[in-house]
ROLO-909600 format. One record per residue (C-alpha): z, x, y. Coordinates in steps of 0.25 Angstrom, whole numbers, plus 5000, padded with zeros to 4 digits. Each point is the difference from the previous one (the first is absolute). Layout:
N
ZXY
...
//
This chain:
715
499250015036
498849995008
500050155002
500350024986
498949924995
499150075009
500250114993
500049984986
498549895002
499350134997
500450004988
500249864996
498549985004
498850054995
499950115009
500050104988
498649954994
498850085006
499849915011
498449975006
499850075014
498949975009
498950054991
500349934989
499049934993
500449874993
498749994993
500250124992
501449934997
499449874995
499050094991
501250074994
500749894995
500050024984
500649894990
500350094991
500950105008
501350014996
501049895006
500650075010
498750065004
499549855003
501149985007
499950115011
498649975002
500549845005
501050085005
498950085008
499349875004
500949925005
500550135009
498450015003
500149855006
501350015009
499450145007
499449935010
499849845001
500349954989
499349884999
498850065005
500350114989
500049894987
498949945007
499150144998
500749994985
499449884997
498750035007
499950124991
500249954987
499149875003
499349974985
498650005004
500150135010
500850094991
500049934986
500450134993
501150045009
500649854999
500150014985
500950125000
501049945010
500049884992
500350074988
500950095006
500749865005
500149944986
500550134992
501349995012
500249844998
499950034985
500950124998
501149965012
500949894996
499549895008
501149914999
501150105006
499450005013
500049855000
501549974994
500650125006
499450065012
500949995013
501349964990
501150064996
500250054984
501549965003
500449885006
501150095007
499950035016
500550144998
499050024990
498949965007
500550085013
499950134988
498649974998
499649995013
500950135006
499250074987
498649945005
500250055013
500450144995
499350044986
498449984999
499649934989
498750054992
498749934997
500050034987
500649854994
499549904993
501049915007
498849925013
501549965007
500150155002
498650025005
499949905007
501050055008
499450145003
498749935002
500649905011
501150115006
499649985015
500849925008
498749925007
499349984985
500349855001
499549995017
498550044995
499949934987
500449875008
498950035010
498750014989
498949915002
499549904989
498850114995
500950124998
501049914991
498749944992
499650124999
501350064995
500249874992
498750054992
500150134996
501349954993
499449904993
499150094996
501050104995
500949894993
498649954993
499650154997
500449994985
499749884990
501349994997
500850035010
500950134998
499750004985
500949894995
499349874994
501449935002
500050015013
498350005006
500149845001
500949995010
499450145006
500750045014
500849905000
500950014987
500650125010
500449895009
500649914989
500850114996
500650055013
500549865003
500749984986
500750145004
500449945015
500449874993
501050074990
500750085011
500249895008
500449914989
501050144998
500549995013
500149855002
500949994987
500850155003
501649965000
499950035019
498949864999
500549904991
501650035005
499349975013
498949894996
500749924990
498950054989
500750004985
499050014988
500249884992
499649994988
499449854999
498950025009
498750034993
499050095007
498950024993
499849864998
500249955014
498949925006
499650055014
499949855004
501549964995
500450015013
501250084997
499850095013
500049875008
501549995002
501050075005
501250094995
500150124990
499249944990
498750015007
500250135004
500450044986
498949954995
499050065011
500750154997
499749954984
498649955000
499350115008
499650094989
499749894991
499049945010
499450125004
499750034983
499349864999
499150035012
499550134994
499749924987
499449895008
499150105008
499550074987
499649864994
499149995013
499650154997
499649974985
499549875003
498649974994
499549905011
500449965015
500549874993
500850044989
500750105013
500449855008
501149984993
500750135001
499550045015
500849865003
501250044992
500050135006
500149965015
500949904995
500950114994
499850085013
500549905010
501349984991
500050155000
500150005016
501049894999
500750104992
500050105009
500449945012
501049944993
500850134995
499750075015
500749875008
501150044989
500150125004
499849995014
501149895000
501050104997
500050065015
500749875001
501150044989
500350125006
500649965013
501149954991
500050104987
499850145008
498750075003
499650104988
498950125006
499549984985
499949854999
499250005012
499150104994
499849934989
499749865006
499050065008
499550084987
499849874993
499649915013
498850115001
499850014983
499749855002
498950025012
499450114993
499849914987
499449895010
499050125005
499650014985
499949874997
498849995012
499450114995
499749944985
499849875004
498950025011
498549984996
499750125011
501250084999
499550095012
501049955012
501149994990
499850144995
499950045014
501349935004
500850054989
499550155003
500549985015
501449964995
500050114991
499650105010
501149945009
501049984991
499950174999
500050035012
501249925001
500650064990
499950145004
500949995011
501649994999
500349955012
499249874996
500949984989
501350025007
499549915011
499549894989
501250004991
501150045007
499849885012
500749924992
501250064996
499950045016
499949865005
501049964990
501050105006
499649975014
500449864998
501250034995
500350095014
499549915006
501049884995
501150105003
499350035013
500149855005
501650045000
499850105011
499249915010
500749925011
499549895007
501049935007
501150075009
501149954989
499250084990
499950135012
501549985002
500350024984
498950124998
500850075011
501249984995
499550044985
499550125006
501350035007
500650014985
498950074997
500250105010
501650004997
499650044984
499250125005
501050055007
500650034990
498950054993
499950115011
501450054999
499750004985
498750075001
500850125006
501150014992
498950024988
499350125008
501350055001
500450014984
498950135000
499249944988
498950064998
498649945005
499649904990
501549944998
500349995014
498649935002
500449924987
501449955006
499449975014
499049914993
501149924993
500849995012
498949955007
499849904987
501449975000
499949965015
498749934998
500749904987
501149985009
499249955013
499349914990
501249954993
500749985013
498749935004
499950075013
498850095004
499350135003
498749975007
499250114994
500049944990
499349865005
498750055004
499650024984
500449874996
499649905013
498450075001
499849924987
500549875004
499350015015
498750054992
500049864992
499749955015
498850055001
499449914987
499349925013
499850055012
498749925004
500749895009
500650015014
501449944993
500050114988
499850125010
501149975008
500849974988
499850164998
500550025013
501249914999
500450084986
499750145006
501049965012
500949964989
499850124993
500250105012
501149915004
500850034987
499750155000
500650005015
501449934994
499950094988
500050135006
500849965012
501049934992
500150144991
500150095012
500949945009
501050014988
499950144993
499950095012
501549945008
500649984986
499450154996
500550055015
501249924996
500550044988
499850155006
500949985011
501049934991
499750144993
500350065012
501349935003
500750004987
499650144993
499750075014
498750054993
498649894997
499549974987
498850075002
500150155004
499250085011
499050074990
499549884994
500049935013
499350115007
499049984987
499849855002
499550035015
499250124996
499149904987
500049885007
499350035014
498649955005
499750145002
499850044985
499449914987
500949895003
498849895002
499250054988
501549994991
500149845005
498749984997
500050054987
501449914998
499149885004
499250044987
501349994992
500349875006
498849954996
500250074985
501349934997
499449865004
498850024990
501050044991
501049885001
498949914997
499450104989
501449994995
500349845000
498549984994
500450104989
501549924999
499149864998
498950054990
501050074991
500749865001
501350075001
500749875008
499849944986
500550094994
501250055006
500349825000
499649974986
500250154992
501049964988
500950145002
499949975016
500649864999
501050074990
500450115009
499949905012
500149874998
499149905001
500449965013
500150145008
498950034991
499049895008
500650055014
499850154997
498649974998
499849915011
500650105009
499150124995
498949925003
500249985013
500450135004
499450094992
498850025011
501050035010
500950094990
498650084996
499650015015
501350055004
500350094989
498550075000
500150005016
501450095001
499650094988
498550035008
500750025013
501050124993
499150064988
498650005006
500350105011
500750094991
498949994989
498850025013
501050135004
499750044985
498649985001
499850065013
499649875007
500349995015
500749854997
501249965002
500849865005
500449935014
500749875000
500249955012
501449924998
500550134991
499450095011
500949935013
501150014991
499950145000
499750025013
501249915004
500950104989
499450125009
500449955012
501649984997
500050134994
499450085011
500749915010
499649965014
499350135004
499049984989
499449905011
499650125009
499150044988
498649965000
499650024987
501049904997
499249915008
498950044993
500549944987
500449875008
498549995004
499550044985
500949864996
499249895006
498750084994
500750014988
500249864998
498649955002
499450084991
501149974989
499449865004
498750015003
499650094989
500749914990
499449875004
498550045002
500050044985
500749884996
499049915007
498850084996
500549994985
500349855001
498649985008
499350074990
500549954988
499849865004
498650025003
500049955016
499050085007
500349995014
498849995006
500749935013
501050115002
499650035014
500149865004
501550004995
500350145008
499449925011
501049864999
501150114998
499750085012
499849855008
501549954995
500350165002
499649985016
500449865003
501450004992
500550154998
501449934998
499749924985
499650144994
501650045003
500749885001
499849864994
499749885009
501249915004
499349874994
500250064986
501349985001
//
């Protein structure tokens, strides 16, 4: 992405305008501003401007700006920027750049992902009358909002004053009687009714009130609520109905309240509504930050109702709807709107730089569907981690079963390369035995240990929440010696178990059909893929990957299983019960909840280990799969085939030294993606990581033995 955004920022930007060079002169620009050029010829020339200021320093350059178009030095020069100022407030529609600049037109994430992909690729012209599409081509550089922070006190004064000139530059202003009392600030009005009504939208969409407890009820009056009933005192749905209700309503009464002040004939008779006004606007900031905890409580909701990518999208949409109106609400009410002016054009400068990139959005509104799924592997996870030698005792003994199971899978995975199907079909029937196997490992609640590193990274990463004190830090160190611990049980428990049964079963071979199961070629085949001395590492990394796929899948799956409520449903649906009864109704439903992560895991994992390569063959990728359990077995079938002298052969021994690689990379791999998702979504920056490598490498030094065995204490 970053290579291809490199590419296409030429055009996105506004590299296509004639661009000022070193001997450009921006006096001769400021003396060809022209308030009666066509819009989009007004446009460029800001445009030019702006271009003009980030050419060098650019505060220093707005500095010269003002400088130049100082009132008593250059009187005639000023007028025609300011004139030029005021025909682009008057014929842009203000009030789009204020209600929808840096949101979505859709409250959807895959729409807004559209928008920005087409943002990122298409230019956009100038010629608009729509300010929240120029703004964005005046403000398109990424360090707009660093040098508009840093500009001194004067340079803003004097910016603030050529506005108020432009915005005073017509008795009334923009030639509509109806709106000249309120003047600049009518635009301000307008933009927050528009944010209120979508977020009164949003807050009452069928997604919210399923979610809030918010039903529309016909017995409460709006209009005629008193902001000091205290209604919005209590708690429960009835206050956040009527928060979601009254916004627009208040928001109405202050802009009639401010026009009394505007038309009123003396400071007196203006007393009363000033007073009702900011009494209208502190109900109106009770409101909002009423309807935004609303929202923001439903993070809480979806630990337990499922993660939706668009829900999350649209409580931010809402939670930032309500801070823009509170941005709004600073600027109008401000005796000396200059710093709040100022404020709201850095967040609108920030907000677009923000919104120009993709990554941000992925980042911002997929962490919680990923800390969601990384909980949920990481409650599974908890599963594969022993801390007492009882617990070591049963993990080697699960991932003995484990083992038993794919040795099966071995024998089976031959007998489909035998059939002659062609490419896809034989990778298809490899990935459902490997799924089959998976489902049965899991049923029999035995284990495979590839498989743990994806779902215990999450659980060990939930560790690292604290890791300030002395006591936490070497917690970390106790749950990584867990950890390794387990993965030595696993992958010792699985490989002392397939690679005698495998050699087993061929010597059984041997002795009943005078012939093994697995002929020469094939076995000849295995020693000549598997060994160090080809791709073999880069093939068990690459199954690391998948590991790690199948884990984000499972929880991906089981967050899908409980937004879609389908445990309800498949408990409570009428033709379910019919079909099953109510009783074997309630357990089907309870036993699909609990396994469907592990079924989803399994399933995906198998599929991925036989398709992928036969897909990456298609494609011409150089990718392909090593498992380390399925590849001993292999070697194991080789070796009864080939017999004793196959010892004599080193590139036999080649593939036995391939194993051992093989495994820690299936591992490794696997768990540092795991933990980096898991650390990530939960936001833990882990500013203390060389102080935890240290106590690891100290227990490392002083006691090798608890990373591979647990202590006799734990019992």
């Amino acid at each position: 992405m970053a290579v291809f955004s490199r590419w296409v920022r030429p055009f996105t930007r506004q590299a296509w305008w004639p661009r000022p060079g070193n001997g450009f002169d921006i006096e001769a620009l400021l003396d060809a501003a022209d308030a009666q050029a066509a819009p989009v010829e007004r446009h460029i020339w800001l445009i030019r401007l702006l271009d003009w200021v980030r050419r060098g320093e650019p505060v220093s350059g707005m500095q010269c700006v003002v400088r130049l178009l100082d009132a008593h030095a250059h009187p005639a020069r000023r007028e025609r920027v300011v004139a030029l100022l005021a025909a682009v407030w008057r014929d842009t529609d203000v009030a789009a750049l204020l209600s929808d600049f840096g949101f979505s037109p859709r409250a959807a994430f895959l729409n807004e992902l559209g928008e920005r992909l087409r943002g990122r690729v298409l230019p956009q012209s100038p010629e608009t009358n729509d300010l929240a599409v120029l703004f964005g081509l005046l403000f398109s550089d990424a360090d707009d909002a660093d040098w508009l922070a840093a500009l001194d006190a004067a340079t803003l004064d004097g910016i603030g004053a050529l506005w108020q000139d432009a915005l005073a530059h017509d008795a009334t202003p923009f030639g509509d009687p109806q709106r000249a009392p309120l003047g600049w600030r009518d635009a301000f009005y307008d933009a927050m009714l528009y944010l209120a009504t979508q977020v009164r939208a949003i807050g009452f969409s069928p997604a919210f009130r399923g979610r809030m407890g918010i039903s529309v009820s016909r017995d409460f009056d709006v209009v005629g609520a008193d902001p000091n009933d205290g209604e919005l005192g209590g708690q429960g749905d009835a206050s956040t109905r009527a928060a979601f209700r009254q916004l627009t309503h208040v928001i109405e009464r202050m802009r009639d309240h401010a026009l009394a002040i505007a038309l009123a004939p003396s400071p007196e008779a203006a007393q009363a509504p000033t007073a009702t006004l900011l009494q209208e606007a502190q109900y109106l900031r009770v409101l909002l930050d009423t309807c935004a905890e609303a929202a923001r409580g439903l993070h809480g909701h979806l630990d337990t109702q499922g993660i939706s990518v668009n829900l999350v999208f649209q409580i931010d949409q809402l939670c930032e709807r309500c801070r823009r109106i509170a941005l709004l609400l600073d600027v109008v009410l401000a005796p000396q709107p200059g710093p709040a002016l100022h404020r709201l054009v850095l967040t609108l400068v920030t907000i677009g730089r923000d919104r120009r990139s993709v990554r941000a959005l992925f980042s911002q509104h997929t962490s919680q569907l990923a800390r969601r799924v990384a909980e949920r592997s990481a409650e599974t996870g908890e599963h594969y981690i022993t801390r007492t030698r009882a617990e070591y005792m049963n993990m080697l003994a699960r991932a003995s079963g484990g083992g038993a199971v794919l040795a099966g899978t071995t024998f089976m995975k031959f007998v489909v390369l035998s059939l002659g199907l062609s490419p896809f079909m034989a990778g298809f029937g490899a990935g459902v035995n490997y799924a089959v196997s998976f489902v049965l490992v899991q049923w029999l609640h035995f284990t495979v240990a590839t498989k743990q590193p994806a779902m215990t990274a999450p659980a060990m990463a939930t560790k690292l929440a604290d890791v300030h004190s002395d006591e936490a830090v070497e917690g970390f160190v106790d749950e990584v010696a867990h950890l390794l611990r387990s993965q030595m049980a696993g992958i010792v428990g699985n490989l002392m178990v397939v690679a005698p049964l495998v050699l087993g079963v061929q010597v059984l071979a041997w002795w009943v059909n005078g012939r093994p199961l697995v002929n020469a070629h094939e076995a000849h085949h295995v020693l000549e893929t598997l060994t160090l001395l080809g791709p073999t590492l880069w093939y068990a990394a690459f199954t690391g990957v998948l590991l790690f796929a199948s884990s984000i899948l499972a929880g991906w799956a089981e967050n899908a299983f409980v937004l879609h409520r389908l445990d309800s449903a498949l408990r409570f649906n009428p033709h379910i019960q019919a079909w099953l009864g109510e009783a074997r109704a309630a357990r089907w439903s309870a036993w699909w909840r609990e396994n469907v992560s592990g079924l989803a895991a399994n399933i995906s994992l198998g599929l991925m280990l036989g398709i992928v390569p036969v897909v990456a063959h298609f494609l011409g990728l150089p990718l392909d799969v090593r498992h380390v359990t399925l590849s001993t077995g292999q070697v194991a079938a080789a070796i009864g085939t080939l017999g004793l002298p196959v010892l004599h052969e080193p590139q036999l021994w080649w593939c036995v030294a391939a194993l051992p690689l093989t495994g820690v990379l299936n591992v490794g791999v696997s768990f540092v993606l795991a933990l980096r998702v898991a650390v990530r979504s939960r936001g833990v920056r882990v500013t203390d990581r060389a102080r935890l490598w240290r106590a690891v490498l100290r227990r490392l030094w002083r006691q090798p033995g608890s990373f591979l065995l647990p202590p006799r204490s734990l019992g």
